[in-house]
N, CA, C and O atoms as a MOPAC input file, in Angstrom:
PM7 MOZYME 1SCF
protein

 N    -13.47600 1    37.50200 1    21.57400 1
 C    -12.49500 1    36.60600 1    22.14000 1
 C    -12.92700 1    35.15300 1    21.98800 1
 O    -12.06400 1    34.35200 1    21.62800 1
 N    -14.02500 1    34.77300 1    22.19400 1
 C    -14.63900 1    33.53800 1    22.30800 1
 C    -14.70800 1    32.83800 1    20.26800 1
 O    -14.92400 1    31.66600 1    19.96000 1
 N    -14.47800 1    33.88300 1    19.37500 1
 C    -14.73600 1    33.16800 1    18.04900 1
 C    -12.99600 1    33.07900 1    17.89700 1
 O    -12.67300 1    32.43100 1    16.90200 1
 N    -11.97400 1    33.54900 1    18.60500 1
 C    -10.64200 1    33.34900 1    18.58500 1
 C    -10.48800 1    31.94100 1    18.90900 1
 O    -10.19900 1    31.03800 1    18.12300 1
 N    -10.69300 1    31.86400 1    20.04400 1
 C    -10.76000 1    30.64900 1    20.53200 1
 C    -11.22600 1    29.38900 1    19.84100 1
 O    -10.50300 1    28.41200 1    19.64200 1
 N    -12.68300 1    29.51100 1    19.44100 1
 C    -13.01500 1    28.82700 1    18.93000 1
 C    -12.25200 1    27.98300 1    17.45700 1
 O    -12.24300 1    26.82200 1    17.04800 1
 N    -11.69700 1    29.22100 1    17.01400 1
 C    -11.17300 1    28.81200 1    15.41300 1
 C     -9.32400 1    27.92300 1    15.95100 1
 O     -8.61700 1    27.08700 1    15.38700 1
 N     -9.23200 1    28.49800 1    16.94000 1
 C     -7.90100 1    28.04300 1    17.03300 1
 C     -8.12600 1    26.53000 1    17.74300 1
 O     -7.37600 1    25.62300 1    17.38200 1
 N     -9.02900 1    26.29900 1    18.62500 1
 C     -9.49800 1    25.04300 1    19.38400 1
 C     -9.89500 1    24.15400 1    18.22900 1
 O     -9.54300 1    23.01500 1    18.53700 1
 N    -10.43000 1    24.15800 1    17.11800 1
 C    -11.09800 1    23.20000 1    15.77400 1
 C     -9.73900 1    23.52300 1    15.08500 1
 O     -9.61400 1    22.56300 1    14.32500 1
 N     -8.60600 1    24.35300 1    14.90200 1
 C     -7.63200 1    23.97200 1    14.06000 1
 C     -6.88900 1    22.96700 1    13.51100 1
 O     -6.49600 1    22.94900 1    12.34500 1
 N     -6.62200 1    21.83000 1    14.63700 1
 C     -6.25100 1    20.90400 1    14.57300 1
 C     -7.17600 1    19.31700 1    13.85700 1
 O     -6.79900 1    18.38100 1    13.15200 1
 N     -8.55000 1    19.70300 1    14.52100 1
 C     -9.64000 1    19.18800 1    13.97900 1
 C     -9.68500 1    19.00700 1    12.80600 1
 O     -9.89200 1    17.93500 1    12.23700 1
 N     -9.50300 1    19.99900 1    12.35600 1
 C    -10.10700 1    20.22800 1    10.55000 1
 C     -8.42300 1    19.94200 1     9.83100 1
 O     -8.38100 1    19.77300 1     8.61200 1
 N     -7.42800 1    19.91100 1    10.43400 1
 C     -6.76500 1    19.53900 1     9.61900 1
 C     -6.41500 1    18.04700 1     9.29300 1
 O     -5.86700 1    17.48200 1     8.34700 1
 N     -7.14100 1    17.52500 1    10.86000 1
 C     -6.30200 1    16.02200 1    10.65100 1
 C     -7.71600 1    15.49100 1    10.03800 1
 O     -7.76300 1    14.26300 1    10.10400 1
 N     -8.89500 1    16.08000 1     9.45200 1
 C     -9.87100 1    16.09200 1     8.14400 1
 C     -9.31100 1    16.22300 1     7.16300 1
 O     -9.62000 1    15.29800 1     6.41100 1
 N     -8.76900 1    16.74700 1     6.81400 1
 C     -8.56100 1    17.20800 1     5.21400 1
 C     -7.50700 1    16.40200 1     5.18200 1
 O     -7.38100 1    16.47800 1     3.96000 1
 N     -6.60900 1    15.66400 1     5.51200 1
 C     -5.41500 1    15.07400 1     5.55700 1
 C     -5.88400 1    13.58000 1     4.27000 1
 O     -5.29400 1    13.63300 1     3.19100 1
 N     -6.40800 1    12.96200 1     4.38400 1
 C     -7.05500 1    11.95800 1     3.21800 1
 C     -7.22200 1    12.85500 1     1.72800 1
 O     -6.51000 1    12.59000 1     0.75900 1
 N     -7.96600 1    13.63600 1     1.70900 1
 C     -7.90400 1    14.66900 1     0.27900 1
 C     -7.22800 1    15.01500 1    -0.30400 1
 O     -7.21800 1    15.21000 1    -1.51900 1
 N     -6.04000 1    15.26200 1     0.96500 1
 C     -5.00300 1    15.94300 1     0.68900 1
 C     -3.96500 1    15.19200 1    -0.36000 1
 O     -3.48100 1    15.61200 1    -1.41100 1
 N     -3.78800 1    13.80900 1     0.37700 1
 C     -3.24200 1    13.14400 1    -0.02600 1
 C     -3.48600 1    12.65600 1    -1.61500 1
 O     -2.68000 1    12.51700 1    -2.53500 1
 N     -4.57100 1    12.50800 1    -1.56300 1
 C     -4.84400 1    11.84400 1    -2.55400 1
 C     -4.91800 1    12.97400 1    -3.86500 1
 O     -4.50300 1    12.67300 1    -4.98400 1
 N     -5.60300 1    14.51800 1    -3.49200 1
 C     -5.00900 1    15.39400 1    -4.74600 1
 C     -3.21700 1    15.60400 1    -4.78200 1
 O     -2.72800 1    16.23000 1    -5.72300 1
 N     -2.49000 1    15.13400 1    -3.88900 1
 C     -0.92600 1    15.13800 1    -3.60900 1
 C     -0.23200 1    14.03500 1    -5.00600 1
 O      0.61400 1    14.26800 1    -5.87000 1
 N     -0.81200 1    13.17100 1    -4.78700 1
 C     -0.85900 1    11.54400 1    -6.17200 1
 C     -1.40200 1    12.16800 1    -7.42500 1
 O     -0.78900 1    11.81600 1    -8.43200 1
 N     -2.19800 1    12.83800 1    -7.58300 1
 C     -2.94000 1    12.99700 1    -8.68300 1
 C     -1.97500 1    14.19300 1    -9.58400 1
 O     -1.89600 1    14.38900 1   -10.79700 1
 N     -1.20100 1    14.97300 1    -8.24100 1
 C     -0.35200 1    16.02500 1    -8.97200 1
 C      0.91600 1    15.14400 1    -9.37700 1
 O      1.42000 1    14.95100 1   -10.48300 1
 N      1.18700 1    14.77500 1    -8.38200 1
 C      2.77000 1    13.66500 1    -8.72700 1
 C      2.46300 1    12.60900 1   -10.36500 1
 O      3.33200 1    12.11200 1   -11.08100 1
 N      0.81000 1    12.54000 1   -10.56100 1
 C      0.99600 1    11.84600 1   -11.67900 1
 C      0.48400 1    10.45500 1   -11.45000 1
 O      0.12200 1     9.86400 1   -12.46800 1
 N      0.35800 1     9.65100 1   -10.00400 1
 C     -0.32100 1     8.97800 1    -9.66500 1
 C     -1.72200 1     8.84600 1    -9.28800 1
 O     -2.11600 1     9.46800 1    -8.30100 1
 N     -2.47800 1     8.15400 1    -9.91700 1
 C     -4.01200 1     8.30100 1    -9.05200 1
 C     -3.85100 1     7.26700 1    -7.79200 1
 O     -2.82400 1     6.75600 1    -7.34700 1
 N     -5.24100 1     7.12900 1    -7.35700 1
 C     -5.36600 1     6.27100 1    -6.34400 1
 C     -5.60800 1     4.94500 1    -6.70500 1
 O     -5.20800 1     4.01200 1    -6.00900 1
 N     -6.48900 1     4.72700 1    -8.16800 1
 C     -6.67900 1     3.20400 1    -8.10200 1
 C     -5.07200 1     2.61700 1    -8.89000 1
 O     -4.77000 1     1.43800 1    -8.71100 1
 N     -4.25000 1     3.40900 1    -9.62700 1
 C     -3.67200 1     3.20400 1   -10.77800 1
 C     -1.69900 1     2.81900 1    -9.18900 1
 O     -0.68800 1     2.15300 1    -9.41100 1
 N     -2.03100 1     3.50100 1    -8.08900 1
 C     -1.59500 1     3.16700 1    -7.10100 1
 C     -2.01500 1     1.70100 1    -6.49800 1
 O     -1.08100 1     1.05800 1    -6.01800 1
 N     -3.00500 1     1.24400 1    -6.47600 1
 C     -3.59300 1     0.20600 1    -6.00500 1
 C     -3.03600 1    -1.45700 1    -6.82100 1
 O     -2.56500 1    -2.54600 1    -6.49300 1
 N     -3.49900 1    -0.68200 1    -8.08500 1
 C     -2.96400 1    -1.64500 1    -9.42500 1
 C     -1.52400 1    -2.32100 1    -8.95800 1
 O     -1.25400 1    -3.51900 1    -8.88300 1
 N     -0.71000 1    -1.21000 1    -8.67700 1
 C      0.79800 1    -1.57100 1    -8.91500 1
 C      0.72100 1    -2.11500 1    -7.46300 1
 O      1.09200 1    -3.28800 1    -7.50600 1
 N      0.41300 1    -1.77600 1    -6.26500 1
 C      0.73800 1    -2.75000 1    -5.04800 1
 C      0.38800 1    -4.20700 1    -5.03300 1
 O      0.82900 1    -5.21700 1    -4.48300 1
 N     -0.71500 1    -3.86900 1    -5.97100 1
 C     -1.42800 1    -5.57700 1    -5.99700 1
 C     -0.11400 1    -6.18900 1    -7.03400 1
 O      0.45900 1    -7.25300 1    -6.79900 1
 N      0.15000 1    -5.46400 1    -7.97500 1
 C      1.11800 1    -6.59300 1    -9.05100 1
 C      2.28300 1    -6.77100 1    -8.14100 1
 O      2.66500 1    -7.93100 1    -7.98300 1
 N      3.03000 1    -5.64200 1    -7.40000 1
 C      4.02800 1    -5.81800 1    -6.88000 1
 C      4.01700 1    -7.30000 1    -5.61100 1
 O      4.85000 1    -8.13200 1    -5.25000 1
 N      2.58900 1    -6.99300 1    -5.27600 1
 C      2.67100 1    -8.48200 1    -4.51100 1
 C      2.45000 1    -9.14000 1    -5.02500 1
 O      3.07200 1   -10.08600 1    -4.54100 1
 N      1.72500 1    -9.61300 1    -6.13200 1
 C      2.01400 1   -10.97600 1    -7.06600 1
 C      2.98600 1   -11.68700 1    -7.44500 1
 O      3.10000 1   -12.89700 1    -7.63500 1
 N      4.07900 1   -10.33400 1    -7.59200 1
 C      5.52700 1   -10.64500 1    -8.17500 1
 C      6.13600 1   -11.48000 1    -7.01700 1
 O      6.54300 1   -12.64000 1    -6.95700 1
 N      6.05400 1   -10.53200 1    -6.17500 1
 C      6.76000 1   -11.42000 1    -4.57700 1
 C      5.92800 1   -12.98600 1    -3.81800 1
 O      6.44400 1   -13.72100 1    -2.97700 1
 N      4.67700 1   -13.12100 1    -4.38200 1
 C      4.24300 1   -14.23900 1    -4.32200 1
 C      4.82000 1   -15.34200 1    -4.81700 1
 O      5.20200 1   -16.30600 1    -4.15500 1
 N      4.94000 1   -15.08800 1    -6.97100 1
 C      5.30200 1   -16.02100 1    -7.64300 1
 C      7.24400 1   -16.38700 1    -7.58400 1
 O      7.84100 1   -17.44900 1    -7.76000 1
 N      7.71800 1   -15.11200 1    -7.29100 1
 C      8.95300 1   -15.49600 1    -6.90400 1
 C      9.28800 1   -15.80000 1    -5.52500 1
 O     10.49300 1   -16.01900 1    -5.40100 1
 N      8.54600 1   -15.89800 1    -4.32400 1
 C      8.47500 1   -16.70800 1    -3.52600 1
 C      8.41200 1   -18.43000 1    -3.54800 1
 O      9.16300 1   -19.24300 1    -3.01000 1
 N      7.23400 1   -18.62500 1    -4.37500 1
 C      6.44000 1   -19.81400 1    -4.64700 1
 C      7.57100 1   -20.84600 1    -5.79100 1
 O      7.68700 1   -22.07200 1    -5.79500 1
 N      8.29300 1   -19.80400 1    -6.69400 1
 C      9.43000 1   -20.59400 1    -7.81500 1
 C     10.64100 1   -20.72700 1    -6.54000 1
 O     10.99400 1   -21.85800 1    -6.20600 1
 N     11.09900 1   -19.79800 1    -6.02500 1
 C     12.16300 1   -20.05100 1    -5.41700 1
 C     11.78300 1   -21.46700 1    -3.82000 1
 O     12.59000 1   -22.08100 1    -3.12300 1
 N     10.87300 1   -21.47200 1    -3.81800 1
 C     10.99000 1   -22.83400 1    -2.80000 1
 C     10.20900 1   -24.00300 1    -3.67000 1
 O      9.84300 1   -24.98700 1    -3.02800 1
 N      9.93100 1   -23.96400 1    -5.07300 1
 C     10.21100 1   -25.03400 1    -5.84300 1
 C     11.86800 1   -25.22500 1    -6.41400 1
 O     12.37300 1   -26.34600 1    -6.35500 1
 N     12.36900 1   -24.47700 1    -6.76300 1
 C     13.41900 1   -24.57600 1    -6.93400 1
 C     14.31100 1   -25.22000 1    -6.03800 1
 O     14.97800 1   -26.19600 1    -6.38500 1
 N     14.36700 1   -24.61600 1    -4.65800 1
 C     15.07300 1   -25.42500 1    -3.26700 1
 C     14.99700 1   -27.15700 1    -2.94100 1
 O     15.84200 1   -28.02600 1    -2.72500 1
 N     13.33800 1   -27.11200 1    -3.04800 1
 C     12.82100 1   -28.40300 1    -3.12900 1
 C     13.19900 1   -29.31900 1    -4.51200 1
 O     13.21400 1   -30.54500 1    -4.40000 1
 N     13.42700 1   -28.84100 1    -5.49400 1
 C     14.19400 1   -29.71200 1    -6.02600 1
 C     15.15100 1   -30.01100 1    -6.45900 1
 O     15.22700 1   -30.96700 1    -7.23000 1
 N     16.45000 1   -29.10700 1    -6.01000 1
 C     17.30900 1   -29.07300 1    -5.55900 1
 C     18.02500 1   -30.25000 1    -4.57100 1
 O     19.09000 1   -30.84200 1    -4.74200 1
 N     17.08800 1   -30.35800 1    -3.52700 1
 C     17.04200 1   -31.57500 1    -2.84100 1
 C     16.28400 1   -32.59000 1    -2.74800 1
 O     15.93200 1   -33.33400 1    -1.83200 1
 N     15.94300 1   -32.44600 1    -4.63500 1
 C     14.99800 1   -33.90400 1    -4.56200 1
 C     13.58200 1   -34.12600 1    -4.19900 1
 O     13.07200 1   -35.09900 1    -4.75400 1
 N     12.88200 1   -33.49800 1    -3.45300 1
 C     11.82400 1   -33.60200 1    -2.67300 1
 C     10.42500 1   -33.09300 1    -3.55400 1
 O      9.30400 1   -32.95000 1    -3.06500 1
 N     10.68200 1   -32.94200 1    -4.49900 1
 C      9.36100 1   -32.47400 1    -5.47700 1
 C      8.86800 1   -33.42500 1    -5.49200 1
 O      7.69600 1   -33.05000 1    -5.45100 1
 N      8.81700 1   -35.02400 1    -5.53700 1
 C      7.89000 1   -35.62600 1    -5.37400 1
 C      7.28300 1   -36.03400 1    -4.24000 1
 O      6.54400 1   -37.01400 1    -4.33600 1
 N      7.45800 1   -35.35600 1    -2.86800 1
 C      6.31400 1   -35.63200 1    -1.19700 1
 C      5.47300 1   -34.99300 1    -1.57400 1
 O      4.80900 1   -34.56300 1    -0.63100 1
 N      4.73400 1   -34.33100 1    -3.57300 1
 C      3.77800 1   -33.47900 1    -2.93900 1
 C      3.33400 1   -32.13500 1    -2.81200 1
 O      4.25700 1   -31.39300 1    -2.47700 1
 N      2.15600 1   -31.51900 1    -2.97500 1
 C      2.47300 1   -30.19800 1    -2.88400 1
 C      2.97300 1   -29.58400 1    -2.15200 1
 O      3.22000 1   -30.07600 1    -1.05000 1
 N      3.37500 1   -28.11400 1    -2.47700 1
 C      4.14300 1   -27.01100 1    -1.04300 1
 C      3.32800 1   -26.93200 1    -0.10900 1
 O      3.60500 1   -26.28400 1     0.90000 1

């Protein structure tokens, strides 16, 4: 009774362990790795940086103000 217990009391344990592994052989089947995942978040925020950074040059000179200077 007591090794019943035991396995069912660590069930939860060991799963919210394996949950990182999991994931990451989950990407590797879909075709994604982990760094090749990493790659694209970093470009995807670059993108939203530089079209951040053009679109309030653009505004700014729009109304003239490109010369007070940098953003």
């Amino acid at each position: 009774m007591k090794i019943i217990e035991a396995i069912t009391s660590a069930g939860p344990k060991v799963t919210v362990k394996e949950i990182p592994p999991a994931a990451v052989a989950g990407m590797n089947v879909a075709g994604i790795t982990l760094p090749e995942l990493v790659q694209l978040v970093t470009l995807l925020w670059l993108v939203i940086l530089i079209v951040d950074k053009v679109w309030s040059l653009v505004q700014r000179w729009k109304k003239g103000q490109v010369e007070d200077g940098p953003v």
